[in-house]
N, C-alpha and C positions, 0 to 999 in steps of 0.2 A: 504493500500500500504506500503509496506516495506522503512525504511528510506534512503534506496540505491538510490543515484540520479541516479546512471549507469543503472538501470533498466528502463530507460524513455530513448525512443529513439526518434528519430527527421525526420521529414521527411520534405523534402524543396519540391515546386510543381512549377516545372522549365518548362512544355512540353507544355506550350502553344507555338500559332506560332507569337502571337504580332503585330496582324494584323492591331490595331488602332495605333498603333506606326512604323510605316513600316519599321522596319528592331529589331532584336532580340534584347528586352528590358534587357534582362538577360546579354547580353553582354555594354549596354551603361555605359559609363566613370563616376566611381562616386570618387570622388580624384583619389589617385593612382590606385584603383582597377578596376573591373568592379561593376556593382550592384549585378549581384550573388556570385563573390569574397567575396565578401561585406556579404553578407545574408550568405555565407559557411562559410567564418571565425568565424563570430557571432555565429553560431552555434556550431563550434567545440571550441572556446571557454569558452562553458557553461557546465553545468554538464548531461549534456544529451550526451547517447551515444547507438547507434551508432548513424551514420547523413549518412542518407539516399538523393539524388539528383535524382527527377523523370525527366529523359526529355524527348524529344518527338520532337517538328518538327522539330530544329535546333539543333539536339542532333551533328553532324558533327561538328557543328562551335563551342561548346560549351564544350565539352567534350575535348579538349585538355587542355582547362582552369583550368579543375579540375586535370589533371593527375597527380600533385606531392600535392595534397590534399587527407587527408586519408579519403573518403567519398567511401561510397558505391554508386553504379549508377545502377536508376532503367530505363528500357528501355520502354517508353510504345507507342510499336506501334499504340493502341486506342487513341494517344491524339487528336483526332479529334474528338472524342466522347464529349467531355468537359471531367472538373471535377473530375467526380467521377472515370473516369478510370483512372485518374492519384494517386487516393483517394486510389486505388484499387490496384496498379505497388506496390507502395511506402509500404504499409504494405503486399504486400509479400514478398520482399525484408527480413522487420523487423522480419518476424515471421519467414522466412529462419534461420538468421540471431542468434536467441536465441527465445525460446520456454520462457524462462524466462522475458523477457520484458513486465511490468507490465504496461505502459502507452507510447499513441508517440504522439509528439507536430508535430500540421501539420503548417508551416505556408509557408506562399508566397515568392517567389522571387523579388517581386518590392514592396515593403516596406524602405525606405530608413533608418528609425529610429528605423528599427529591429537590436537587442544587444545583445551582452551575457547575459546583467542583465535581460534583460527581459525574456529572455528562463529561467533563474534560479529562477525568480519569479512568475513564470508560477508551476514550481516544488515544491516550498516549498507551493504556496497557497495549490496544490494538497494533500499534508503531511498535511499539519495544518488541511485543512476542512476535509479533507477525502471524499469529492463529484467526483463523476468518470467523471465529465467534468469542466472546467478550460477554459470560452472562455474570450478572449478579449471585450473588449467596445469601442466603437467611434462612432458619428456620428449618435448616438442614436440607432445604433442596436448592434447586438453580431457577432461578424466576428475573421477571422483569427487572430492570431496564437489560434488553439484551441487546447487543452488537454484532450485526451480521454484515460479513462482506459482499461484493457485488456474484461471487459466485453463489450463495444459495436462495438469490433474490427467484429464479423460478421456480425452485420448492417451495419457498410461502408464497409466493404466487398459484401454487395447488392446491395451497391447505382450505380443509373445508369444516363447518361446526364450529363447536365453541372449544377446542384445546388452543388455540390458536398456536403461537413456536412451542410451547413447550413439547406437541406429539414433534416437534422437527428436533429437537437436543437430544430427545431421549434415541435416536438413531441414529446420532452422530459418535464417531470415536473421541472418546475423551482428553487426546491429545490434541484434535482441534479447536478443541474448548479452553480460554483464560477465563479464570473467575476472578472476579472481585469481590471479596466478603463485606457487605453491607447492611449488617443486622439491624438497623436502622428504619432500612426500608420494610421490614417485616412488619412494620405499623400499617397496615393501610385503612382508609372508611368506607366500610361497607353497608355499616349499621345503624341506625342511633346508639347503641350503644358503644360502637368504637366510637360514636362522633362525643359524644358526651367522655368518654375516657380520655380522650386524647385535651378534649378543653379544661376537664377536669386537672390533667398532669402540666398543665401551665405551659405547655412547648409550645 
């Protein structure tokens, strides 16, 4: 991979409808922002570019949020499919977008302790190892934010349902996989009750 961080793009995966949470988790208050504020800023932040935002069932309510945010918005009417059609919106946008994009960080919208530092160390593990996937750690398995190079961009270009990458990792050899341990992000909100824990623990 080239030492250009601009060649790594980002795609955020915003089109769920946040059904355990009963009303649009992407929009709840995390200090000043909302939580996807929160996860775009982060992203445009870091040295990854472009930054791609898939949404989908609450794309109405949510999409004004971003309007004076320089992000690309991917529309994906499958978000009821799970996943992988959001997996699927999001890197057609990027390959639209430049032919040139050598790797895209896919990570989540309700991550609360997602940062710029962490998309930028997401990039350099990439450079240093030179392995074409870069998943995160927590919780004892490999999950979001993950970093794939431009060789298995048409495998999740097939993936179908709601595993999204995770069924693509677990059939990958372990040596093309860098992790980065990030127990941090094993917080995410999915709940009232995560949301209430997490406001509760002052972070």
């Amino acid at each position: 991979m080239s030492s250009d961080p601009s060649r790594v793009g980002l795609v955020i995966l915003a089109a769920g409808a946040s059904h355990r949470m009963g009303r649009p988790k992407q929009l709840l208050p995390l200090g000043d922002k909302s939580l996807l504020e929160h996860v775009v800023d982060s992203a445009l932040g870091s040295a990854a570019w472009p930054v791609v935002v898939v949404l989908g069932a609450h794309a109405g309510e949510i999409r004004p949020v971003l309007a004076r945010r320089p992000v690309l918005i991917a529309e994906n009417a499958a978000w009821a499919e799970g996943m992988a059609s959001s997996l699927r919106a999001g890197l057609t946008v990027i390959n639209a977008f430049s032919p040139r994009i050598e790797g895209v960080l896919f990570a989540l919208c309700d991550q609360p302790a997602f940062s710029s530092a962490i998309v930028d160390r997401f990039i350099e593990v990439r450079q240093r190892s030179g392995r074409n996937v870069v998943a995160a750690r927590y919780g004892g398995h490999l999950g979001a934010p993950v970093l794939f190079a431009q060789s298995h961009f048409p495998a999740l270009s097939a993936l179908v349902g709601d595993e999204g990458a995770r069924k693509l990792l677990a059939t990958l050899p372990p040596d093309e996989i860098a992790t980065l341990d990030l127990p941090e992000l094993g917080q995410d909100l999915d709940t009232p009750e995560d949301y209430a824990g997490y406001r509760a623990s002052g972070a």
